[in-house]
Backbone as CSV, one residue per row, in Angstrom:
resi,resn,N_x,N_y,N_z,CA_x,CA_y,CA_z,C_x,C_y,C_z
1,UNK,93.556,113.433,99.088,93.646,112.199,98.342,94.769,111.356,98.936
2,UNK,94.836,109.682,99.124,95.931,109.456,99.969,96.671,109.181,99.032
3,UNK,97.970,108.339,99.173,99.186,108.513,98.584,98.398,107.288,97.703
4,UNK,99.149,107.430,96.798,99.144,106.426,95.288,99.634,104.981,95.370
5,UNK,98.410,104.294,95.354,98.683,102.513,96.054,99.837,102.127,95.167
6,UNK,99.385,102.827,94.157,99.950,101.814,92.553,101.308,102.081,92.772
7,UNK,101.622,103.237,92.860,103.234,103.894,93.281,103.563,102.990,94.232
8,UNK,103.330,102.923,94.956,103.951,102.164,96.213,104.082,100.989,95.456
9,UNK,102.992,99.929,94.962,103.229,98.489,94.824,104.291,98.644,93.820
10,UNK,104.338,99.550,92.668,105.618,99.432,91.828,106.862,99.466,92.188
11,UNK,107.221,100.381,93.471,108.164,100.653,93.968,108.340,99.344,94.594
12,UNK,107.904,98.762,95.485,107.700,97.387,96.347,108.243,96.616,95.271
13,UNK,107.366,95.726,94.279,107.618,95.039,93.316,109.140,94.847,92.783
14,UNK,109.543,96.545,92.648,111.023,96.619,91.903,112.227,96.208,92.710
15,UNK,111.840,96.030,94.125,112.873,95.932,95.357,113.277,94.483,95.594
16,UNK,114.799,94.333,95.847,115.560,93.177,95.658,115.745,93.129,97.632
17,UNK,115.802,92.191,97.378,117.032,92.046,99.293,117.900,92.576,99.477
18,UNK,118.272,93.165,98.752,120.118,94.051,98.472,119.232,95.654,98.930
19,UNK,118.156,95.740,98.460,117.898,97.276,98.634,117.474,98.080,100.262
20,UNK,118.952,98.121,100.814,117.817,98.634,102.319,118.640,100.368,102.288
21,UNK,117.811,100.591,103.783,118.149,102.024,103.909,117.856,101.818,105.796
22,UNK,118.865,103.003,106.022,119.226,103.358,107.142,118.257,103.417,108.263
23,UNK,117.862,103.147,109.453,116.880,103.179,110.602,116.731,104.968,110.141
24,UNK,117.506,105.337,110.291,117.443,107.176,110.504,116.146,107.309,109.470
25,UNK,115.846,106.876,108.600,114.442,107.280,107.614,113.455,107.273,108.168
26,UNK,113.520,105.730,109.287,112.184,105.432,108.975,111.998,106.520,110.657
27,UNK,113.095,106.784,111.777,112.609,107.660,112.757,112.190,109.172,112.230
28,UNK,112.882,109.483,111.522,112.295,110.940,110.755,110.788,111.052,110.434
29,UNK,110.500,109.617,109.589,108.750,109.442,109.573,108.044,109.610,110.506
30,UNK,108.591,108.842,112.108,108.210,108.478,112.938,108.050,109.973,113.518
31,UNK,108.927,110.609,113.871,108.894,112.240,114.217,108.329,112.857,113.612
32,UNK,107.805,113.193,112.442,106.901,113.721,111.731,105.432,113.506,112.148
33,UNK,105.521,112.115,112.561,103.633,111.763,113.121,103.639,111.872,114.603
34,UNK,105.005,112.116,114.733,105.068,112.442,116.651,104.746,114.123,116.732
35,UNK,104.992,114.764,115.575,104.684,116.566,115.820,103.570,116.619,115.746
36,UNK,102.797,115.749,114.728,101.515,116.251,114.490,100.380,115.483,114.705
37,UNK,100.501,114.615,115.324,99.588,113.475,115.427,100.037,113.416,117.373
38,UNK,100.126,112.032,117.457,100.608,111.084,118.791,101.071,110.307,118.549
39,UNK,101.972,109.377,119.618,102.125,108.246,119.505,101.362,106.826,119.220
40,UNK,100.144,106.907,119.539,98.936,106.141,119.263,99.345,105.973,117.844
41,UNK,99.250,107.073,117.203,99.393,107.381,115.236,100.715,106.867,115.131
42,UNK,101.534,106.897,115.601,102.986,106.438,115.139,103.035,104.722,114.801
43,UNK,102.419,104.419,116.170,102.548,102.585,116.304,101.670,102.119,115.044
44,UNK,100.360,103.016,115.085,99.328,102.650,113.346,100.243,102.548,112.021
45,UNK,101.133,103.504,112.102,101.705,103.552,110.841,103.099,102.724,110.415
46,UNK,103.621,102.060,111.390,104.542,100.792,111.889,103.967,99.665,111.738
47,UNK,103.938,99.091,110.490,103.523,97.389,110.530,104.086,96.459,111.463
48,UNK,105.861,96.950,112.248,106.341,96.395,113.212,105.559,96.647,114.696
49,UNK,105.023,97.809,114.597,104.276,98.148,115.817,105.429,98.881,116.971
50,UNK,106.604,98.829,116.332,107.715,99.781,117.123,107.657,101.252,117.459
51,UNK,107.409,102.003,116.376,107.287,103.378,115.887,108.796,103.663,116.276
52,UNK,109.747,103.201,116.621,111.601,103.191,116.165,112.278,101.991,115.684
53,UNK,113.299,102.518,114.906,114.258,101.538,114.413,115.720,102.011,114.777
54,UNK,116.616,101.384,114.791,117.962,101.753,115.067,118.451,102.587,113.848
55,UNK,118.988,103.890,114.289,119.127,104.410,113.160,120.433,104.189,112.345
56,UNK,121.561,103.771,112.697,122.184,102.960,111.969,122.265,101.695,111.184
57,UNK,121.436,100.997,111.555,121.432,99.492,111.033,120.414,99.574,109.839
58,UNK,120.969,98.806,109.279,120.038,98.867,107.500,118.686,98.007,107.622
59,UNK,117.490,98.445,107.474,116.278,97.976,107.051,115.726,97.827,105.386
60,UNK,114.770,96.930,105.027,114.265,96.440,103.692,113.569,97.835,103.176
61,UNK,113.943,98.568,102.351,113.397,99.196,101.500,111.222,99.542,101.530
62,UNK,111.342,98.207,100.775,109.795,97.845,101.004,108.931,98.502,102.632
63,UNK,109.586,98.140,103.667,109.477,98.299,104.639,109.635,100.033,105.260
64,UNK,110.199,100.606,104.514,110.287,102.112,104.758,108.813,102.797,103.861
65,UNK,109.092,102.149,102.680,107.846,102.854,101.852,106.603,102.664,102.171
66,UNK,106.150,101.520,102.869,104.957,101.011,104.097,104.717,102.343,104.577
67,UNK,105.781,102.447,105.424,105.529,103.319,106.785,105.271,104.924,105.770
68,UNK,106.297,105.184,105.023,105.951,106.650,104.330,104.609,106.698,103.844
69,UNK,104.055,105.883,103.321,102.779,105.808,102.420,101.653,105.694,103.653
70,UNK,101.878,105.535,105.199,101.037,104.702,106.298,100.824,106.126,106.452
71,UNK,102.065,107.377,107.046,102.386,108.321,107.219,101.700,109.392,106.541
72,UNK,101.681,109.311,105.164,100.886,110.650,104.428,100.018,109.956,104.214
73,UNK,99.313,108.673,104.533,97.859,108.696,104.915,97.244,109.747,106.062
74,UNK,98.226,109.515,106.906,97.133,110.092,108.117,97.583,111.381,108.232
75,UNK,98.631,112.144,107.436,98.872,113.345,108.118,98.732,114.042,106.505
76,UNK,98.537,113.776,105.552,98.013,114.800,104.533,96.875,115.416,104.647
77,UNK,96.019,115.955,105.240,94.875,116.712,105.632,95.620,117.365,106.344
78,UNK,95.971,117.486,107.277,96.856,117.895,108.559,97.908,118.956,108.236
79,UNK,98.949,118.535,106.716,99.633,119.367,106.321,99.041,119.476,104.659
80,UNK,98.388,119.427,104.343,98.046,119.600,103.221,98.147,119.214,101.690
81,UNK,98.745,117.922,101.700,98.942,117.104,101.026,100.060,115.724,101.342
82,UNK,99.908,115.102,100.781,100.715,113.943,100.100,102.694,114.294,99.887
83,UNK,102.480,115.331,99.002,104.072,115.843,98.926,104.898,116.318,100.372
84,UNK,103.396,117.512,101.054,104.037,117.710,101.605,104.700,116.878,103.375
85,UNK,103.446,115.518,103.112,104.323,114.977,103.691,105.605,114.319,103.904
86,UNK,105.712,114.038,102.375,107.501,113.140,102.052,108.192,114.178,102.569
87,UNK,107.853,115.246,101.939,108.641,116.538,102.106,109.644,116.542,103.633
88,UNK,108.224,116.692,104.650,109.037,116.964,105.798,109.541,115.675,106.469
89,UNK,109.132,114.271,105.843,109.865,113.233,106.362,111.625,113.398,105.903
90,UNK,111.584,113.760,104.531,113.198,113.729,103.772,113.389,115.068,104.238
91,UNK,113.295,116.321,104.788,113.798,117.091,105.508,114.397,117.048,106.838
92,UNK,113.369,116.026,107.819,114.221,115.768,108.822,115.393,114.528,109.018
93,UNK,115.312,113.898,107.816,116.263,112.505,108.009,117.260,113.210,107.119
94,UNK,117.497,114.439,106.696,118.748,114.847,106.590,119.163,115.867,107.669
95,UNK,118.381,116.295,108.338,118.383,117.518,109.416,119.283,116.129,110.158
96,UNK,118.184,114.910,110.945,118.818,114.163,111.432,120.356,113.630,111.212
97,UNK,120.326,113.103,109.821,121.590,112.782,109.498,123.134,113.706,109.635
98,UNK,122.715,115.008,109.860,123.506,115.940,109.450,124.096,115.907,111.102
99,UNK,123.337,115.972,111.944,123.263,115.931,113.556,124.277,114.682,114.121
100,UNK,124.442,113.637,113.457,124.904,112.428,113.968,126.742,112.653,113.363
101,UNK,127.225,111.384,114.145,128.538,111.540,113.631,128.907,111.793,112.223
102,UNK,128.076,110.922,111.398,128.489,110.392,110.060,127.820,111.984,109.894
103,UNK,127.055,112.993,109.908,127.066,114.293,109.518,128.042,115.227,110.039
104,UNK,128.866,114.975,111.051,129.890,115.981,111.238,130.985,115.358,110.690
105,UNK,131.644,114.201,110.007,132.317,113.698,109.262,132.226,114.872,107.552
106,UNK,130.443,114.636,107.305,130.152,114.983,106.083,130.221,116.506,106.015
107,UNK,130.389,116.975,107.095,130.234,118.537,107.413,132.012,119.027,107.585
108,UNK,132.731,118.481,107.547,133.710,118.291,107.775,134.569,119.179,106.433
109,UNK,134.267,118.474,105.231,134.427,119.113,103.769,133.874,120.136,103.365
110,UNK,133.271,120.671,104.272,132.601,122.492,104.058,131.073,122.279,104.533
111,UNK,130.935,123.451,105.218,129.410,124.254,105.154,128.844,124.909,103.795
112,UNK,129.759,125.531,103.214,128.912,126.160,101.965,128.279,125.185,101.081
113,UNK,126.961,125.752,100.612,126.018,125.396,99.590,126.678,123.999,98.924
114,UNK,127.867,124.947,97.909,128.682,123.898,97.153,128.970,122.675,97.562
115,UNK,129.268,122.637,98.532,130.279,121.656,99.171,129.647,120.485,99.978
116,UNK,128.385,121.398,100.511,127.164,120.669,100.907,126.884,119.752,99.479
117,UNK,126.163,120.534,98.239,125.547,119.775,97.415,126.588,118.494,96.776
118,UNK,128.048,118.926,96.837,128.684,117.890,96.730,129.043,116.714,97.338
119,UNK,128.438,116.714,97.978,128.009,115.295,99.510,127.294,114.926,99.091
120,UNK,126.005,114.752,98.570,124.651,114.389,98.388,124.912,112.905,97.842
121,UNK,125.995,112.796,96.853,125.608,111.156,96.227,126.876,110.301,97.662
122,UNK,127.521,111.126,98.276,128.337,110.471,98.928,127.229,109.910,100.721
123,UNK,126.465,110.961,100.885,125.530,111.059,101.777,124.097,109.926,101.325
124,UNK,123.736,110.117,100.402,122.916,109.058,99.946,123.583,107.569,99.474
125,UNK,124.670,107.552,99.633,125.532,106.281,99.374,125.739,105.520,100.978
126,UNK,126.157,106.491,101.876,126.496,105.839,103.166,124.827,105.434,103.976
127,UNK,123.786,105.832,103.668,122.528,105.778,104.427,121.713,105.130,103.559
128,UNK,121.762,104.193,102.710,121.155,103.476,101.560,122.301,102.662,100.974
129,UNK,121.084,101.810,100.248,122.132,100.651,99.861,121.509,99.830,98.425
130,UNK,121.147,100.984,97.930,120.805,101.135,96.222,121.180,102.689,95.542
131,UNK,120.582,102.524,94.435,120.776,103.383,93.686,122.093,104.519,93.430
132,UNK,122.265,105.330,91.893,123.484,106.096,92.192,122.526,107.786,91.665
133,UNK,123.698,108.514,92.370,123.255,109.845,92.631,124.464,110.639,91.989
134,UNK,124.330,111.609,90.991,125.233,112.535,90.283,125.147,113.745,90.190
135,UNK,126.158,114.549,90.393,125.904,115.855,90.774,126.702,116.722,89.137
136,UNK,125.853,117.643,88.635,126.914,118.519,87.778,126.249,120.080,87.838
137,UNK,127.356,120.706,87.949,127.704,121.831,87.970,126.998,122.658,87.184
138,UNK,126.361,124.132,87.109,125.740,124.668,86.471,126.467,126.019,86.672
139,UNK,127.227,126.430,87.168,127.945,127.352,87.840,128.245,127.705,89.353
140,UNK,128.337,128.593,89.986,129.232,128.941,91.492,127.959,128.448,92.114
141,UNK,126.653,128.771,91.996,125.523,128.925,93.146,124.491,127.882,92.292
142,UNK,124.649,126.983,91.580,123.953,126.019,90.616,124.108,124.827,90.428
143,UNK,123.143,123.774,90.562,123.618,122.235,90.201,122.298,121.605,89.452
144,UNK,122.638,120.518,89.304,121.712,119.242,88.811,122.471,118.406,89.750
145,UNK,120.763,117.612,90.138,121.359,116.493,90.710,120.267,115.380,90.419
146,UNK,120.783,114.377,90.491,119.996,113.356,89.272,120.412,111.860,90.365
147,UNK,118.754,111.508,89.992,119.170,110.307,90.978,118.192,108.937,89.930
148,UNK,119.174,107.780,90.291,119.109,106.676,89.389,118.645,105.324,90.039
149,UNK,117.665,104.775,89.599,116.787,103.664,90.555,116.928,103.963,92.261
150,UNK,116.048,104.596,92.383,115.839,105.775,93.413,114.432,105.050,93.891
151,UNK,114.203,104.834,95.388,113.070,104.068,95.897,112.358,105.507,96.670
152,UNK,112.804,106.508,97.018,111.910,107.090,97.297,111.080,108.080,97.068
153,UNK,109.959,108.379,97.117,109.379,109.750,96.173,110.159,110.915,95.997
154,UNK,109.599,111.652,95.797,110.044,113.052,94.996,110.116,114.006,95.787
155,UNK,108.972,113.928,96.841,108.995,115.254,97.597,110.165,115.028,99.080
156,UNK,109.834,113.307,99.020,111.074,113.206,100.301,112.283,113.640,99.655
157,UNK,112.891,113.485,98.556,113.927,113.677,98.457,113.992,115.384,98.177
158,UNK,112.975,115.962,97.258,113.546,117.519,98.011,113.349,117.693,98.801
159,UNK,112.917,117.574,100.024,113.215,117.571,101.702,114.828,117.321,101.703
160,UNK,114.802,116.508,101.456,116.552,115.450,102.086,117.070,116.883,101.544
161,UNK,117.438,117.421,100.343,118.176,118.214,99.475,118.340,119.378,100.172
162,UNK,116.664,119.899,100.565,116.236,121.195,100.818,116.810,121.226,102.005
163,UNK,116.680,120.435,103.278,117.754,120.733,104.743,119.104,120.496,104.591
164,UNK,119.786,119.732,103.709,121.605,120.127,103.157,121.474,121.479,103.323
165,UNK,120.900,122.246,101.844,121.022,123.679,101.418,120.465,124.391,102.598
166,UNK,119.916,124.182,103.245,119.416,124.986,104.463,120.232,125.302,105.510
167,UNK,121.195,123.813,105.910,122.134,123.726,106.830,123.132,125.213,106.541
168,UNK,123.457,125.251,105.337,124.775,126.084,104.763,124.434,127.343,104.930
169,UNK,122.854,128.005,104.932,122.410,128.910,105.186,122.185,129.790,103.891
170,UNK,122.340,129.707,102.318,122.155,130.641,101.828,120.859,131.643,101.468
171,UNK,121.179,132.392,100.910,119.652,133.451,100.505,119.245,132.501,99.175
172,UNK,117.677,133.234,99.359,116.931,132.378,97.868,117.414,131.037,97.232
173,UNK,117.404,130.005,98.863,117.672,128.572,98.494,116.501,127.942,97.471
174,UNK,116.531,127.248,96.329,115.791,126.786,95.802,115.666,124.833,95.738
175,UNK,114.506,124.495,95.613,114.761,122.794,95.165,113.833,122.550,94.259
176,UNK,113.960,122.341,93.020,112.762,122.045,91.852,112.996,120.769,91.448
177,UNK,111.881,119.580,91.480,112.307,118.894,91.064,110.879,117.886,90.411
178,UNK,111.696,117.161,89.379,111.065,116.666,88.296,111.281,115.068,88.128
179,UNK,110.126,113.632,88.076,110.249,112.504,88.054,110.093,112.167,86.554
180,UNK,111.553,112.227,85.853,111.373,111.616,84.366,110.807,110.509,83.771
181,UNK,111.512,109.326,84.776,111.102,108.364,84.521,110.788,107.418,85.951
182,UNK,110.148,106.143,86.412,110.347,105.271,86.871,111.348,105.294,87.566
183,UNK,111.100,105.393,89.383,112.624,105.381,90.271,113.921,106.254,89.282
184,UNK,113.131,107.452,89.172,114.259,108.490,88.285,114.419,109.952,88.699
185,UNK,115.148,110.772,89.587,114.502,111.689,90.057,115.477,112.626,89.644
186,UNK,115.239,114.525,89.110,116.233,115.494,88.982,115.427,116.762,89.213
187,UNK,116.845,117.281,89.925,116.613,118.050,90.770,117.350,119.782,90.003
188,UNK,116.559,120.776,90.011,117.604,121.713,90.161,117.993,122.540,91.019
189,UNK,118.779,122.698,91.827,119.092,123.219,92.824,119.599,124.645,93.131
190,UNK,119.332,125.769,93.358,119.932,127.305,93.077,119.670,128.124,94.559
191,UNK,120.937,128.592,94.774,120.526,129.619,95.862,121.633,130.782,95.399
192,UNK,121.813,132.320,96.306,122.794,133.027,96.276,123.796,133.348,97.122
């Protein structure tokens, strides 16, 4: 089934000029249809017809969710749904992010789990340029993390989450997560 028009136009609709996000998103997409597809498929799913953007410089919101929604058109058969394409787009644009300076800055304040998950609203603050992200504590190996007028789906962002917790390496990493409301996303997060 392809991705949900209506989702997209709501998301579109809700987006101001103020709302962009980092080139690094939209190449993660782009690498995702470069593993499993071609380049032919990449330029299709680029309304710019680039299939790259600079991954530092801020792009329109609207303009990322194009390409994600262009993206698990053509590669949900391929991997087996819709989720799991956000999935591995927000897995590698934190794999990516983590790789670049501004991730050895963020890597800087610890490798462990913790310390990782305590980056997340500071990490989604420097690579976007909406919404706020809150982290609370559930104990040593436990969080919530809760995200607030939030433009991108659900499964990209447990991707984004799921390669943090991955980076740190623990056993029985978990990412569960639940869309309450409208651009509203929470997460629970558990490993050992």
């Amino acid at each position: 089934m392809p991705a949900d028009r209506l989702d997209l136009a709501a998301r579109i609709a809700a987006a101001t000029k103020d709302d962009t996000i980092r080139g690094l998103a939209f190449n993660s997409a782009f690498d995702v249809v470069r593993e499993h597809a071609d380049e032919a498929t990449v330029l299709t799913c680029d309304p710019a017809g680039k299939g790259k953007r600079a991954d530092f410089s801020n792009y329109a919101v609207p303009d990322l969710l194009t390409v994600l929604w262009a993206v698990a058109d053509r590669l949900e058969r391929k991997l087996g749904s819709v989720e799991e394409v956000f999935f591995q787009a927000g897995y590698r644009a934190t794999a990516g992010l983590l790789g670049s300076m501004l991730g050895h800055t963020l890597l800087a304040f610890g490798r462990s789990p913790r310390a990782l998950m305590a980056q997340v609203p500071t990490a989604f603050k420097a690579t976007t340029g909406y919404g706020q992200r809150f982290v609370a504590w559930q104990g040593e190996t436990a969080c919530r993390i809760d995200f607030d007028h939030e433009f991108l789906p659900l499964g990209y962002l447990r991707g984004a989450i799921q390669a943090g917790l991955d980076a740190a390496g623990p056993k029985n990493a978990s990412v569960e997560g639940a869309a309450p409301g409208f651009m509203r996303a929470s997460f629970q997060v558990r490993w050992e």
